[in-house]
C-alpha positions as CSV (number, residue, x, y, z in Angstrom):
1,X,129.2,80.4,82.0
2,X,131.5,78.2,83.7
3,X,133.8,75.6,82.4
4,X,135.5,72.7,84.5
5,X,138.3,71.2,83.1
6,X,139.9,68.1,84.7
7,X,143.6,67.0,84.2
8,X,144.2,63.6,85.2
9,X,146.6,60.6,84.3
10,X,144.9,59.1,81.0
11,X,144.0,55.4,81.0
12,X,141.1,53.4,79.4
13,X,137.8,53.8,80.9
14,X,138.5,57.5,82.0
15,X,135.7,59.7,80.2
16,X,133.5,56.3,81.4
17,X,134.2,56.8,85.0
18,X,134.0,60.0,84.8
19,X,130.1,60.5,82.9
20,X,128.9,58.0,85.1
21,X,129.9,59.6,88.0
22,X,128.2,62.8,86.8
23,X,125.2,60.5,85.8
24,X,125.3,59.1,89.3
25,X,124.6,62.9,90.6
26,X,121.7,63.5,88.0
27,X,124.0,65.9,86.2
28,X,123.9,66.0,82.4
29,X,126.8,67.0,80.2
30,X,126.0,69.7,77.7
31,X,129.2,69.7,75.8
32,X,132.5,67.7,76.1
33,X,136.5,67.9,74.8
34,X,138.6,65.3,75.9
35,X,142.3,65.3,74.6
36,X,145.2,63.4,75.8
37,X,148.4,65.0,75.7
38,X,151.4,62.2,76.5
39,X,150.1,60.6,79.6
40,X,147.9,63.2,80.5
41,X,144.1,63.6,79.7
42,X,142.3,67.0,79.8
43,X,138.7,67.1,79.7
44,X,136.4,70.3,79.4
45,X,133.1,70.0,80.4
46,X,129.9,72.1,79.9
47,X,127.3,70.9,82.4
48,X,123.6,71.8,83.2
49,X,124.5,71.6,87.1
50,X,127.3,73.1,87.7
51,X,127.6,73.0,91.7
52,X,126.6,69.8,91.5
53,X,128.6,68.3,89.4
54,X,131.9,70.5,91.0
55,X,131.1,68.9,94.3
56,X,130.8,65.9,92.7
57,X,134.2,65.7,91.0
58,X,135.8,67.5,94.0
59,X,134.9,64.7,96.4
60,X,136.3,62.6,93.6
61,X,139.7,61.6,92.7
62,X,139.6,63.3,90.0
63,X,141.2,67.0,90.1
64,X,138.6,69.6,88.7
65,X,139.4,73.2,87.8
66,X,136.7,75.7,87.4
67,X,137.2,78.4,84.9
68,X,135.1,80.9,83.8
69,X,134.0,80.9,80.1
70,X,132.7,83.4,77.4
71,X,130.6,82.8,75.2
72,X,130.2,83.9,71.7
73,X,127.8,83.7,68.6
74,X,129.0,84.1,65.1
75,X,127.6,83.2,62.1
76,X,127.8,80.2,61.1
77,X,130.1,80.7,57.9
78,X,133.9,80.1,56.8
79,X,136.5,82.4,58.4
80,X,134.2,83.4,61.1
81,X,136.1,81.8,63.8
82,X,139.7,82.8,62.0
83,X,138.3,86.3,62.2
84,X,137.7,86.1,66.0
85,X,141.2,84.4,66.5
86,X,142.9,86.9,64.9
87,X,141.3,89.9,67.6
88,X,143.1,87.6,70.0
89,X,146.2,86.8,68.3
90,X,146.4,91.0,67.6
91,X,145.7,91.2,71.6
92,X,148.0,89.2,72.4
93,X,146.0,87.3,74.4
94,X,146.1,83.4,75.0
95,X,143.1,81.1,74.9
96,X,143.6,77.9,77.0
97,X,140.6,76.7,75.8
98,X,138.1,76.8,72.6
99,X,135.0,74.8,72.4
100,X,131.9,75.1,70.1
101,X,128.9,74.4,71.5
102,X,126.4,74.4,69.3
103,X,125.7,75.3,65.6
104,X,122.1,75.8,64.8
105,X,119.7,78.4,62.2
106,X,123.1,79.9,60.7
107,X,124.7,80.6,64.1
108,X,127.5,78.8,66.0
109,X,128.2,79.4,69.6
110,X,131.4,79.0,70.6
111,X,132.7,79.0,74.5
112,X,136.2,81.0,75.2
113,X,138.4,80.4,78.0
114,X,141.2,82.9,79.1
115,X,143.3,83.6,82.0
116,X,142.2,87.8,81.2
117,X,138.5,87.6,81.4
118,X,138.2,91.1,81.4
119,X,140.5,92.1,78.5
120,X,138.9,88.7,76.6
121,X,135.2,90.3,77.3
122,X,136.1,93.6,75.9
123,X,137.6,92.6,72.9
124,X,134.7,90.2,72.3
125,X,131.6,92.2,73.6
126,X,130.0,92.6,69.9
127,X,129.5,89.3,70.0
128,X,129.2,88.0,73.5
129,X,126.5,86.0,74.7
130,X,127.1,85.2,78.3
């Protein structure tokens, strides 16, 4: 799965501007974290169109990065996730991005972004999804 994050100065009516413009390109947003850190926004998307809506924000003036995410299921439980952060805390391995996506029958799915795929994919695989 693929994630696109976009970092870009933060100001009212940002996340407005930039939904409508993924409206605009029949795209629809699947999951969303937006954070501002000082004067700086980051936004993660999850989208159904991916091309789309990368061609989209490219031609924009907005400055998208696309990163590849994992995804995950664990059950939907206390500690669960503070079991799977500990594998990469042991690994010594840095997530730049955490976002769960859904939670549903007992299960939560959960998308993992890494600059080390590969090492984050083994370390995972008994729970990967995608």
């Amino acid at each position: 799965m693929k994630q696109i994050t976009i970092v870009h100065e933060d100001r009212a009516g940002l996340l407005a501007d930039i939904s409508e413009l993924l409206a605009n390109v029949g795209v629809n947003i699947e999951s969303i974290d937006a954070e501002s850190v000082g004067s700086t926004a980051i936004v993660s998307l999850i989208v159904d169109r991916y091309d789309e809506a990368l061609k989209a924000l490219t031609d924009s003036p907005f400055h998208a990065i696309s990163e590849e995410a994992l995804v995950v299921c664990l059950p939907d439980k206390p500690g669960e996730l503070a079991r799977l952060m500990h594998r990469f805390k042991e690994a010594s391995l840095n997530l730049r991005s955490v976002i769960i996506l859904k939670r549903d029958a007992g299960k939560a799915f959960v998308a993992l972004v890494t600059s080390r795929t590969e090492e984050a994919i083994n370390l995972v695989k008994d729970v990967l999804v995608s």
